[in-house]
VEXLUMSE-465462 format. One record per atom (N, C-alpha, C, CB): residue number from 1; residue in three letters; chain; atom name; x, y, z. Coordinates in steps of 0.02 Angstrom, whole numbers, plus 50000, padded with zeros to 5 digits. Glycine has a CB too. Layout:
N
i,aa,ch,at,x,y,z
NUM,ALA,A,CA,X,Y,Z .
...
This chain:
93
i,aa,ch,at,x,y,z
1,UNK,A,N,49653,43745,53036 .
1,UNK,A,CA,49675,43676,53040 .
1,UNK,A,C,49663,43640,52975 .
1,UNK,A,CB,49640,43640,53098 .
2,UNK,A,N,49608,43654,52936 .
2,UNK,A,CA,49599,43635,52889 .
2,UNK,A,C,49653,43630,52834 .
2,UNK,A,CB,49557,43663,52881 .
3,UNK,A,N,49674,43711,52821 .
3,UNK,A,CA,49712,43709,52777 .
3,UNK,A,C,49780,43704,52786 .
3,UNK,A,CB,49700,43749,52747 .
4,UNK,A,N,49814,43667,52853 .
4,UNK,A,CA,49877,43638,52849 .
4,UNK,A,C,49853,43576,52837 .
4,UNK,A,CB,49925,43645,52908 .
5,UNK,A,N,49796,43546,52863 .
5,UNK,A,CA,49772,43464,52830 .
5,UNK,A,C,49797,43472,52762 .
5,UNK,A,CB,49677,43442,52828 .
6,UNK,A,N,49769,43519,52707 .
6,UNK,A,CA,49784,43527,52641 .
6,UNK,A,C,49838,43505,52625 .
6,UNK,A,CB,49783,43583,52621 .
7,UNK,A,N,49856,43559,52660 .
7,UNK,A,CA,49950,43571,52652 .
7,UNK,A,C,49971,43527,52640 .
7,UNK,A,CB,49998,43592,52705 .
8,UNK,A,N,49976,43484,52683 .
8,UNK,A,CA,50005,43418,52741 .
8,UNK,A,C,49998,43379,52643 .
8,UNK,A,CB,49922,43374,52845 .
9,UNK,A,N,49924,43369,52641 .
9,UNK,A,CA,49897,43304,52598 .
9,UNK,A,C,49927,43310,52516 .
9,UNK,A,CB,49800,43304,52597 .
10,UNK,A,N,49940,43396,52507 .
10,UNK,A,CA,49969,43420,52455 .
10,UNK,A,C,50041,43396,52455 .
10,UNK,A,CB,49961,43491,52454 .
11,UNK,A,N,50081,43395,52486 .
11,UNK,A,CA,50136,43409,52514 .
11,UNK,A,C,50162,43316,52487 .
11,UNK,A,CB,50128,43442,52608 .
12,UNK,A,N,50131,43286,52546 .
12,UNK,A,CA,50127,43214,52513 .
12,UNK,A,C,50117,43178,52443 .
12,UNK,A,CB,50086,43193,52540 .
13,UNK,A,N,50075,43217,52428 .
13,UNK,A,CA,50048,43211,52363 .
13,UNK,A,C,50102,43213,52320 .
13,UNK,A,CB,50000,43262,52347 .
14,UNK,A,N,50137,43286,52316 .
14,UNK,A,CA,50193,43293,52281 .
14,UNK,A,C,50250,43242,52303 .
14,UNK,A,CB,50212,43362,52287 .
15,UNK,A,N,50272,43235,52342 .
15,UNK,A,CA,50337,43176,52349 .
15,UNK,A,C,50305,43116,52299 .
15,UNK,A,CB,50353,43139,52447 .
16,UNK,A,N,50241,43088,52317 .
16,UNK,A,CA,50227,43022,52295 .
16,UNK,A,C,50232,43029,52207 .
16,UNK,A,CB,50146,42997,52326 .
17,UNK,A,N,50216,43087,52181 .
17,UNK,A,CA,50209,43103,52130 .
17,UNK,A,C,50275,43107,52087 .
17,UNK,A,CB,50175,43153,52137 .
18,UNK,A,N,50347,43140,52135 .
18,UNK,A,CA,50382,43165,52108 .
18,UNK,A,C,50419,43070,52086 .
18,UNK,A,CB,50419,43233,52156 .
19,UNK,A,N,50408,43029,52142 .
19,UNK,A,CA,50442,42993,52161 .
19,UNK,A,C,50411,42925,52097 .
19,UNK,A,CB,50435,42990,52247 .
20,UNK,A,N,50358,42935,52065 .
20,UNK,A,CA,50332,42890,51999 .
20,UNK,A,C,50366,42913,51954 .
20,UNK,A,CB,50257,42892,51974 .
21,UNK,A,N,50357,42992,51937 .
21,UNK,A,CA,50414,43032,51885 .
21,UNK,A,C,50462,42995,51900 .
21,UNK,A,CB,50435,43114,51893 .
22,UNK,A,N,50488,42997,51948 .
22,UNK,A,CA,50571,42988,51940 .
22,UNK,A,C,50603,42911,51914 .
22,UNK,A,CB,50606,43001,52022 .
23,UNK,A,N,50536,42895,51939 .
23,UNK,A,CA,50562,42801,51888 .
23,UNK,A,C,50546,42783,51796 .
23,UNK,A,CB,50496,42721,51931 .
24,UNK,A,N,50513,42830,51776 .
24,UNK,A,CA,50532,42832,51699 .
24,UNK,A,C,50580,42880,51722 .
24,UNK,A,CB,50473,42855,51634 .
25,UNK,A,N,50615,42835,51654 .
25,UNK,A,CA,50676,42877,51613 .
25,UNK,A,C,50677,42935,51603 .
25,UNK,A,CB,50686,42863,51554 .
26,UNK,A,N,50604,42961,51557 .
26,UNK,A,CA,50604,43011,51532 .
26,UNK,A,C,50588,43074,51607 .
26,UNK,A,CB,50550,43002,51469 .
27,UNK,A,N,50542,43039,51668 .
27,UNK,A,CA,50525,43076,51709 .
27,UNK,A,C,50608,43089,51750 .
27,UNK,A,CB,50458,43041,51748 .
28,UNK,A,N,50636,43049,51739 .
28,UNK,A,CA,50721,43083,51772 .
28,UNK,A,C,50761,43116,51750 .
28,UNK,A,CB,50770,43048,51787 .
29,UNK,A,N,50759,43113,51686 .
29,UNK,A,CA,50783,43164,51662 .
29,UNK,A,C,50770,43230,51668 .
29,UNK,A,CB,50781,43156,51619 .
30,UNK,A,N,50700,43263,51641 .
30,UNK,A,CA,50652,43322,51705 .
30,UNK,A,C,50693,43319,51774 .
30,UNK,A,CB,50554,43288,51730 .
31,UNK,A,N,50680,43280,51799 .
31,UNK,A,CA,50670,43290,51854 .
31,UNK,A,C,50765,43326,51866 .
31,UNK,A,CB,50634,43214,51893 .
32,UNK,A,N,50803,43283,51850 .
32,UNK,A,CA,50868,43301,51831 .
32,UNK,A,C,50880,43376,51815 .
32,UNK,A,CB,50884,43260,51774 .
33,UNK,A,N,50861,43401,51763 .
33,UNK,A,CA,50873,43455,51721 .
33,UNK,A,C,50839,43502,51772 .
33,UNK,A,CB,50843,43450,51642 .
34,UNK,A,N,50776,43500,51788 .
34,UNK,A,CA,50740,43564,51855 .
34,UNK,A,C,50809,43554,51929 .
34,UNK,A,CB,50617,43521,51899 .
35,UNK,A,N,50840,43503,51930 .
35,UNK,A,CA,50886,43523,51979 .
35,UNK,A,C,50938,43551,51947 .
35,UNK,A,CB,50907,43472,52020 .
36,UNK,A,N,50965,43530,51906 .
36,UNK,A,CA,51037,43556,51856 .
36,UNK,A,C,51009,43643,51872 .
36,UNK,A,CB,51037,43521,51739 .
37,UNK,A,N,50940,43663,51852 .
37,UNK,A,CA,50944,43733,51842 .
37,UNK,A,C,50921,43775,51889 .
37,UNK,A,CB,50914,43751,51789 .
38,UNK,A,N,50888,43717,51963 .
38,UNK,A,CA,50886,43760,52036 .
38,UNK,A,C,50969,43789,52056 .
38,UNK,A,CB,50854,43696,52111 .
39,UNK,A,N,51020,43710,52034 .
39,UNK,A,CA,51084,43731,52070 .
39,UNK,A,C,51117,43775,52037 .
39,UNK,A,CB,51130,43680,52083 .
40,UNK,A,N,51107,43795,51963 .
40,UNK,A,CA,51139,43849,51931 .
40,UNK,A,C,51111,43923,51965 .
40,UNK,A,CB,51124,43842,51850 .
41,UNK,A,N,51058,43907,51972 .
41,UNK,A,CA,51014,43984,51999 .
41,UNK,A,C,51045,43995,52063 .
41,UNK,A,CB,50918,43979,52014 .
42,UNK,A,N,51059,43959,52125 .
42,UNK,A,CA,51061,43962,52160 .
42,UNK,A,C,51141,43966,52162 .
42,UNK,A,CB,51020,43928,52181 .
43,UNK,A,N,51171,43945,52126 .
43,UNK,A,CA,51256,43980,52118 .
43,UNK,A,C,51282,44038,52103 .
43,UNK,A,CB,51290,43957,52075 .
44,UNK,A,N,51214,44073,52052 .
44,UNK,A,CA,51214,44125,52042 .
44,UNK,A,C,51193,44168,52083 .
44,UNK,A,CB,51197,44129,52001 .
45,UNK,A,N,51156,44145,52139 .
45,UNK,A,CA,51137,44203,52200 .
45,UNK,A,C,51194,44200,52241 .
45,UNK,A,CB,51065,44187,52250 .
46,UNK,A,N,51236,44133,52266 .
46,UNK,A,CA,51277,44144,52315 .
46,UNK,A,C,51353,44202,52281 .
46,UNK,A,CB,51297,44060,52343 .
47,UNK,A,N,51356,44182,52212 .
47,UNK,A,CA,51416,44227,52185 .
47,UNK,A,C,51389,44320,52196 .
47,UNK,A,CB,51429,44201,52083 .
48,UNK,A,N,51333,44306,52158 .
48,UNK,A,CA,51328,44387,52184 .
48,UNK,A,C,51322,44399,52237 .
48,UNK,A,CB,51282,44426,52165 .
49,UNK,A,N,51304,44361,52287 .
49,UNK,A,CA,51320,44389,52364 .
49,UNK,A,C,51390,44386,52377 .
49,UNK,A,CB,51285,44347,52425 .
50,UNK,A,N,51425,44330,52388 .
50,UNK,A,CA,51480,44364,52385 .
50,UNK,A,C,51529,44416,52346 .
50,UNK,A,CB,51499,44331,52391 .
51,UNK,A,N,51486,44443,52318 .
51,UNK,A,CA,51546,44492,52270 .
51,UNK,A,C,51514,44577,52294 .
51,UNK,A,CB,51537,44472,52152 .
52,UNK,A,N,51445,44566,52328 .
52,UNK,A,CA,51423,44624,52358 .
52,UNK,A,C,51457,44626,52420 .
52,UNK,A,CB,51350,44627,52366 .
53,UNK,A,N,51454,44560,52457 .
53,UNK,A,CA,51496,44573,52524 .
53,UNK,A,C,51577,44586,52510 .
53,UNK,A,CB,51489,44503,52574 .
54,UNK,A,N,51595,44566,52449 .
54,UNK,A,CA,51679,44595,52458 .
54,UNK,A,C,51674,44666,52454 .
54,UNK,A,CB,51739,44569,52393 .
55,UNK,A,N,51620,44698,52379 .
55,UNK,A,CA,51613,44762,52380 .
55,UNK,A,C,51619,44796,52455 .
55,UNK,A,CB,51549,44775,52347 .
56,UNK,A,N,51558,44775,52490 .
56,UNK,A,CA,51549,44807,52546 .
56,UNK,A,C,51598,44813,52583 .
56,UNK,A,CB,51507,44786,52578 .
57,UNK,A,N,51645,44763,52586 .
57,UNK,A,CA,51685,44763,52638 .
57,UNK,A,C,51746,44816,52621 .
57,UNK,A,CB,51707,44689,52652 .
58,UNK,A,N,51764,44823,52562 .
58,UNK,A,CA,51811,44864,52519 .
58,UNK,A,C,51804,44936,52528 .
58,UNK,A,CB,51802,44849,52447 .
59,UNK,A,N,51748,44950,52524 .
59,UNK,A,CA,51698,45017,52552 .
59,UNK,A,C,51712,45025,52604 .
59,UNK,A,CB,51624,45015,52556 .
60,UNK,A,N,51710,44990,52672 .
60,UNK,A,CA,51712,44999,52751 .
60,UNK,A,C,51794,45011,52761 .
60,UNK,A,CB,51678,44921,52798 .
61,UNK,A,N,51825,44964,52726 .
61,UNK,A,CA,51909,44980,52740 .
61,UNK,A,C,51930,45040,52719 .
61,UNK,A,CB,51959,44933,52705 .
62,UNK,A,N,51891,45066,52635 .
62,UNK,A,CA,51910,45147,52609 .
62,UNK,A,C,51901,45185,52683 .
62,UNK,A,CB,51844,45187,52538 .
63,UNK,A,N,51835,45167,52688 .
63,UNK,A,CA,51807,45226,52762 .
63,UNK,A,C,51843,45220,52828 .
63,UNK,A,CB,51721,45210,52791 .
64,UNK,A,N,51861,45169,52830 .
64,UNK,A,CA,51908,45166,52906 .
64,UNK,A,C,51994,45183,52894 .
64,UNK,A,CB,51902,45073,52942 .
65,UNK,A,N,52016,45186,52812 .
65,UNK,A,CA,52087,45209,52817 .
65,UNK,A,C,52067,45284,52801 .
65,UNK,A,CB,52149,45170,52760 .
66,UNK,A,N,52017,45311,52767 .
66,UNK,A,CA,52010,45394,52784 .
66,UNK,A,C,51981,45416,52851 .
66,UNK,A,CB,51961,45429,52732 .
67,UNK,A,N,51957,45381,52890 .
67,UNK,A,CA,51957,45403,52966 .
67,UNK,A,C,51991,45395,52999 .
67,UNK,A,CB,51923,45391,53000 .
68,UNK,A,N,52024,45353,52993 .
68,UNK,A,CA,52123,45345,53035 .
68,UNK,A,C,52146,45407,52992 .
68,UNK,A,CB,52193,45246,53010 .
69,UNK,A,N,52168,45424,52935 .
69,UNK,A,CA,52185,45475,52890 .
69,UNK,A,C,52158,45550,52949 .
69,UNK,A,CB,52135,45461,52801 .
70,UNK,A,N,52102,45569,52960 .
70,UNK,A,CA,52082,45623,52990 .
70,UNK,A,C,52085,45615,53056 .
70,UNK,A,CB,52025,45641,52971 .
71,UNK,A,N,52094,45566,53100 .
71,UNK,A,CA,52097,45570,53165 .
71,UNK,A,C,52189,45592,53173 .
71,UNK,A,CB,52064,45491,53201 .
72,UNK,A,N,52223,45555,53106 .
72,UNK,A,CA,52284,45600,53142 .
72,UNK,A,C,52317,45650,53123 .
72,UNK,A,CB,52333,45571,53153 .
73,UNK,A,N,52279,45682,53048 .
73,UNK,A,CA,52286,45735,53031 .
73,UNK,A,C,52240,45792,53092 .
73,UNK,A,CB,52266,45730,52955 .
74,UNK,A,N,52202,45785,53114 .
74,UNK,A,CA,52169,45829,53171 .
74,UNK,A,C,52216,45828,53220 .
74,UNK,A,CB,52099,45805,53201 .
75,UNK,A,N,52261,45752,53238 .
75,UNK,A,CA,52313,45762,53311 .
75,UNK,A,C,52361,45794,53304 .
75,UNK,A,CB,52345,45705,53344 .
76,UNK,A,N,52392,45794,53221 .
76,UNK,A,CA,52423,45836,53198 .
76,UNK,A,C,52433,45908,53224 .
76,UNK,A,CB,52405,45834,53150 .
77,UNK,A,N,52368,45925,53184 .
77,UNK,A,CA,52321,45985,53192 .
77,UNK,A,C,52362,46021,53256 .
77,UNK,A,CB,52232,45961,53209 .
78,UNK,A,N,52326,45964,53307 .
78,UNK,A,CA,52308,45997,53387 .
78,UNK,A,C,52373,46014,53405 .
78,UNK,A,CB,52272,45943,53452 .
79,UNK,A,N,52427,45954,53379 .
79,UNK,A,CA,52487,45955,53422 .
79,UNK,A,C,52521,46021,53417 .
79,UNK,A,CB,52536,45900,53404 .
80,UNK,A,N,52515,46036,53330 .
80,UNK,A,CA,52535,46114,53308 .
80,UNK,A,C,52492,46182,53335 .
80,UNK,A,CB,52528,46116,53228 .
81,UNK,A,N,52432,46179,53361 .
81,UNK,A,CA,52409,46223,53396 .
81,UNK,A,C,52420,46240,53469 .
81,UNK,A,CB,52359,46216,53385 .
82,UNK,A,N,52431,46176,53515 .
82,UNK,A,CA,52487,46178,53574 .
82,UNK,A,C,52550,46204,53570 .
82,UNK,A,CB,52503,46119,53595 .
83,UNK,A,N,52600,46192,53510 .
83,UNK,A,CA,52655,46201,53505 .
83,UNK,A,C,52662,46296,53516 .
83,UNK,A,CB,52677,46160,53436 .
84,UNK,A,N,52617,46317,53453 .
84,UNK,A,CA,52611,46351,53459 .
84,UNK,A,C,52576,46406,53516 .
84,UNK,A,CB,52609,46339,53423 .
85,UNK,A,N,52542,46382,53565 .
85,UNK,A,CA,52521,46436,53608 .
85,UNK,A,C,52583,46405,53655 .
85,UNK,A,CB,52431,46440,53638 .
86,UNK,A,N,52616,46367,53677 .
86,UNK,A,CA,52658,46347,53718 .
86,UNK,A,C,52732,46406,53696 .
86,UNK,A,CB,52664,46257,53707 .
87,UNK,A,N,52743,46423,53628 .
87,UNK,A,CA,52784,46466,53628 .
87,UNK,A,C,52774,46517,53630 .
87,UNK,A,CB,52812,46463,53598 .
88,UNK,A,N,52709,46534,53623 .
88,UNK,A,CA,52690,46611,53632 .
88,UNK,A,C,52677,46643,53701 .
88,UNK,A,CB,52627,46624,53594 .
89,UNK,A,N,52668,46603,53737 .
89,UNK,A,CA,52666,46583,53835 .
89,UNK,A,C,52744,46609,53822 .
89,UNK,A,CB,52650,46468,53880 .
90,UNK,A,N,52772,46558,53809 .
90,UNK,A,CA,52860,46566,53828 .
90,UNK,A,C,52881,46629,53808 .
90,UNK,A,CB,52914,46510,53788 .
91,UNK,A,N,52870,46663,53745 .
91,UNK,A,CA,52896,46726,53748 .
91,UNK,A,C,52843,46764,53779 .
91,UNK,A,CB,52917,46752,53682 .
92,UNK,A,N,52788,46766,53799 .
92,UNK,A,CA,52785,46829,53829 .
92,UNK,A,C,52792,46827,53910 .
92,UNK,A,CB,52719,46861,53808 .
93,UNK,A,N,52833,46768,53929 .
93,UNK,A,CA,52846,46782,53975 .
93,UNK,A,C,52916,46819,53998 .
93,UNK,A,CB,52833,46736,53994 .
């Protein structure tokens, strides 16, 4: 319990703190520039996520048009292995 009291008193601390900075000039500007370069960082995480999720997704479509690819090259397959015992039935009958 103690040390969310901390927390808590830390926590406060910092707003009241950030919030004197921010009324000089010079403290807004800081204060300015540490956001300018959270939101750049943080543009740069959402772009590379999305460019892993297109990857990924590009990957899953390769894999699902070569498993459509083999499910009907196998029906293929089958249909020509019916065909064939179906005529070999027929002549030896």
């Amino acid at each position: 319990m103690k040390k969310v009291l901390w927390f808590v008193v830390g926590l406060a601390g910092g707003f009241v703190a950030a919030h004197f900075v921010n009324k000089d000039p010079r403290g807004h500007e800081v204060l300015a520039e540490v956001d300018a370069r959270i939101t750049e960082f943080t543009d740069r995480i959402g772009d590379a996520y999305r460019a892993q999720e297109a990857k990924i997704d590009g990957l899953a479509e390769n894999v699902k048009g070569a498993a459509s690819h083999a499910v009907e090259s196998a029906k293929d397959a089958v249909a020509d292995v019916v065909d064939a015992a179906a005529d070999a039935v027929s002549h030896n009958d």
